[in-house]
N, C-alpha and C positions, 0 to 999 in steps of 0.2 A: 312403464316401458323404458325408464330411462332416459337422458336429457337428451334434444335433437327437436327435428321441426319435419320430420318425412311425416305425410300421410300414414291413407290406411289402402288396401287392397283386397275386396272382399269376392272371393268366389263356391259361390254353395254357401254352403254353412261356416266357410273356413275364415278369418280373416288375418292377415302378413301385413306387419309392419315391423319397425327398427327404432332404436335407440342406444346412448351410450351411458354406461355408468365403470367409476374407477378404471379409467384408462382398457375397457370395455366394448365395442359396441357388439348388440346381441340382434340376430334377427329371429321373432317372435311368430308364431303361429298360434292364433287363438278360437277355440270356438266362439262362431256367434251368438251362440245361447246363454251362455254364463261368461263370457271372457276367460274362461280357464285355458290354459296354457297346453296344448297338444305337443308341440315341441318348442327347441329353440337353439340356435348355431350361434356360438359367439367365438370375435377374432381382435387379439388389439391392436386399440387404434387411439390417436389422440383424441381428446377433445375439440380444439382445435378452437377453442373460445376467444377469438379475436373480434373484441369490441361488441361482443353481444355472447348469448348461454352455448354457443358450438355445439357438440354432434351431427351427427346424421341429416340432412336434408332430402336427400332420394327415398324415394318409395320404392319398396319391391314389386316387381311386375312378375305376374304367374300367366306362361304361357302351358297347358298342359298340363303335365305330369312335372315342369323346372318353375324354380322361382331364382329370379335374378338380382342382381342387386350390386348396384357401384357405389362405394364408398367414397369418403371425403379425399383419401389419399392415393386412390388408383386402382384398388384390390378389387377386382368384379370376383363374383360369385355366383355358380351356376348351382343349387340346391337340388335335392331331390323332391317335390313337393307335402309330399307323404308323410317322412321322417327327419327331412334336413337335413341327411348324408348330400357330401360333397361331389356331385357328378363333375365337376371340372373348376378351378379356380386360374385365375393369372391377378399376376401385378402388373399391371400396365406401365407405373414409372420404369420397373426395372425393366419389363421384357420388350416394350416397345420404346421407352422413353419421351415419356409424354411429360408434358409440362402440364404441373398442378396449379390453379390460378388462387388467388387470395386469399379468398373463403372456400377451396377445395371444392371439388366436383361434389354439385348438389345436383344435378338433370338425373331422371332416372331413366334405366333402360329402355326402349324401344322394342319389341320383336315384332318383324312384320317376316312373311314368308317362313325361310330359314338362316336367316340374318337376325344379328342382336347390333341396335341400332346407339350411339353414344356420342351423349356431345362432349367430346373428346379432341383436342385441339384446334385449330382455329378454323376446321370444315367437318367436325364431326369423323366416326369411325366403325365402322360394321367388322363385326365378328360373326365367326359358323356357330348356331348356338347350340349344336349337338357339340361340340369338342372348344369352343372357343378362338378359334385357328384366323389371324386375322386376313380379311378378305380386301380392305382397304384402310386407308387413314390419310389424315390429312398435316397438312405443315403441322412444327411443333410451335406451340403461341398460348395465347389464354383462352378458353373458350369463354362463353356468357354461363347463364345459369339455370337457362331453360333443359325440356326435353327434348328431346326430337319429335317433329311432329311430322306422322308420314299422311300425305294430300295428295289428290290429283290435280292440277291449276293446267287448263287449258286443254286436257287429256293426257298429260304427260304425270306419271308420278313422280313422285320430288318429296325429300326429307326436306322440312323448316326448321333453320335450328337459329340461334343467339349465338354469334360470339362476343370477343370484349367489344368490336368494334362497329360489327355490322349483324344486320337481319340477314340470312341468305338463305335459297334452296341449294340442294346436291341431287343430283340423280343416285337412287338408290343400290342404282347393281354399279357403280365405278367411283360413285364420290365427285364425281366432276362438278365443279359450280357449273348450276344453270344461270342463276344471276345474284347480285347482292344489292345493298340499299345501307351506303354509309350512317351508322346510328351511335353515335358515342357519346356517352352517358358515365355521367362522375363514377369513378373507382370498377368502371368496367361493369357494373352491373345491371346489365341487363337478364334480365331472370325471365318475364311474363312470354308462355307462350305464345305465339302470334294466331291470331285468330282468322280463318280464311270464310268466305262463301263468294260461293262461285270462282271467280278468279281475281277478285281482288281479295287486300290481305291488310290487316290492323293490327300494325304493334303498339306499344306502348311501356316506358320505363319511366322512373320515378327519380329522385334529386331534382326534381325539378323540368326532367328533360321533356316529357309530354309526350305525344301521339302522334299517329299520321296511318292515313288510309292509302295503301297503293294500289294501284291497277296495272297486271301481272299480265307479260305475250311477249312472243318471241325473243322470248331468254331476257327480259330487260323490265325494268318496272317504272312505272310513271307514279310522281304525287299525284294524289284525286285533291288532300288537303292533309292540314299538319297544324297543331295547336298545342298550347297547356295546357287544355280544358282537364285531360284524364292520363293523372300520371299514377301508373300502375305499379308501384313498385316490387310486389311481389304475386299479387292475387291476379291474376290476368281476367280481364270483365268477360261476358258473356253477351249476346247477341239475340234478340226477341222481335221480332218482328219489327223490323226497321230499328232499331232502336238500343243502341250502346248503353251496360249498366257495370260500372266499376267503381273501384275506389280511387279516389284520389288524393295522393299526397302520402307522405313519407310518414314510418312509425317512430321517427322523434320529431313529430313537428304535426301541425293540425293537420286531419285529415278528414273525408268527406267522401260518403257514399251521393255517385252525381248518375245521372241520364243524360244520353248527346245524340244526336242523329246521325243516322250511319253515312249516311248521302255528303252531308254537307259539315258535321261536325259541332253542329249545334247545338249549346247546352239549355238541355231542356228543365231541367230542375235539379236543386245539389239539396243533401240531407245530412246534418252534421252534425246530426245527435251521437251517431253509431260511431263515428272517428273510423280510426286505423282499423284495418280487419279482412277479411277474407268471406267472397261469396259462393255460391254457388242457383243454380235453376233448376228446379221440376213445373216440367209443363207450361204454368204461365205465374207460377209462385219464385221469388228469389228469397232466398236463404240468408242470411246476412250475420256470421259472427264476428263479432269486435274482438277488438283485440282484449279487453277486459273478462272476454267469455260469456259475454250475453248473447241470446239467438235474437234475431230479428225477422218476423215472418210476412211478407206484405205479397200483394200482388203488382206482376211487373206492369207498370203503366206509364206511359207519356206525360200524365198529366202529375204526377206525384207520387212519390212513400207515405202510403199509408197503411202504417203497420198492421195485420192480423190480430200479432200477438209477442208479446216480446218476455224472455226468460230468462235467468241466468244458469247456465249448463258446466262451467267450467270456474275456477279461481286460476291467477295466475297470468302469463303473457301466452295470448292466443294468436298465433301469426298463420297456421296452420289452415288449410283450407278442409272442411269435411268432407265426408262424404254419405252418400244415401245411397240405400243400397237394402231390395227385399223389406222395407216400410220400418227401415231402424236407419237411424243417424249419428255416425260415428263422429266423432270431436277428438283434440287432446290438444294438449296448454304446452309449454317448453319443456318444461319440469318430469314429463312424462304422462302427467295423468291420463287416460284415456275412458271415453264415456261415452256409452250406447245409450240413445233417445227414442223412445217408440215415436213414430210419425202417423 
């Protein structure tokens, strides 16, 4: 697929993802049955390999009949899902004047309603997604490096986004901050979407900066608690009956698959065989790829990781989080490889 770190996006039989090769980046449509290649739209673009392999970060998002998709340097892209003809494109540096942050816009699209959702300067940005026509935006600044995440907290709908500085919501039809939660985090990168239930909300970024539980009403947020226990630094943890499961610590330095209570922050047990890596959950099983490309498969429990079954699925730097999807497990390493696992 060529070099980059986006995901996969799989609907039907169909699956969309991206990467960049010779000054390149191509977004790919593959069947799930063979990975053969049904289409594919390519436009250039840098690499953009600053201190690590560059390309692509965003996943394309397929609402319908469009597949969307924001590049590292501003260019969104409205697809036709089908064939990959261009139903509508903008440059965002030129046409709105958006500032690109370090490592270039990795969040991918949002579509909720008839809005295209972007974390796009420093309170995010909604576009019409039948024509792209923008609808709102926010100051020009660095954003973080999440997606937008659209939630109800308290009955009110609200986008969750990252920017360089802070966690915040926006009301979705104006952009208006509802509220923020000062979070600054070495070289701006906050990346892990925030994870909500009910109406409290858990971030967590990595350099060392750590976690915190808020408790979300009337437009203001309160700390529940706030620790190092689980510094996320790209794979954002998951949430299982009471019960926090992430990775912690950064991918040049040790890292550690840990458990922590959701209530109080409690670390219930750390696992640091698996290192650096990216998770995910079905049901009450977590997922666990390292960054070396081995699977890890246990059951999520309080009391410990204790593996099912552990495999190696990929060579290569795996930072990438999978996905599952119709009882097959999609993977891919930086380099591009991309690998379907029956489950």
């Amino acid at each position: 697929m060529g070099t980059g770190f986006a995901s996969v996006s799989v609907v039907g039989d169909r699956l969309f993802t991206t990467g960049h090769r010779k000054g390149t980046d191509t977004v790919y449509c593959l069947s799930t049955k063979d990975g053969s290649i049904l289409w594919k739209h390519s436009f250039n673009s840098d690499l953009g390999d600053k201190f690590y392999e560059g390309g692509p970060g965003a996943t394309p998002t397929v609402a319908g009949e469009r597949v969307y998709l924001l590049s590292k340097w501003g260019d969104l892209f409205c697809l036709r899902s089908t064939d990959g003809a261009v139903a509508w494109k903008k440059q965002l540096r030129e046409e709105a004047g958006v500032r690109v942050p370090t490592w270039g816009f990795n969040g991918s699209a949002t579509v909720v309603g008839d809005a295209v959702f972007l974390n796009v300067g420093t309170a995010g940005m909604a576009l019409k997604k039948d024509d792209g026509g923008i609808l709102w935006h926010s100051e020009k600044g660095d954003p973080g490096y999440s997606t937008p995440l659209p939630v109800k907290l308290n009955g009110t709908a609200a986008i969750l986004l990252a920017s360089g500085k802070y966690y915040l919501a926006v009301d979705p039809a104006t952009g208006k901050r509802l509220w923020s939660h000062r979070w600054i985090t070495r070289y701006g990168v906050n990346a892990t979407d925030p994870l909500v239930n009910g109406t409290r909300v858990f971030i967590s970024s990595g350099y060392n900066k750590g976690c915190t539980l808020l408790e979300t009403g009337d437009n203001q947020v309160k700390t529940i608690w706030k620790n190092k226990e689980l510094r996320n630094q790209f794979s954002g943890s998951v949430l299982i009956d009471g019960h926090l499961y992430g990775i912690d610590g950064d991918s040049n330095g040790d890292a550690s698959l840990k458990c922590l209570d959701w209530k109080t922050g409690e670390v219930k047990w750390s696992f640091d065989k698996c290192g650096f890596g990216s998770l995910l959950a079905t049901r009450d099983q977590l997922l666990v790829l390292d960054h070396g490309g081995t699977l890890w498969v246990a059951p999520a429990s309080a009391t410990g990781f204790n593996p099912s079954s552990s495999g190696k699925i990929l060579d290569g730097k795996c930072w990438t989080v999978p996905v599952l999807a119709h009882g097959k497990l999609y993977a891919r390493n930086a380099s591009g490889t991309l690998v379907c696992v029956e489950w």
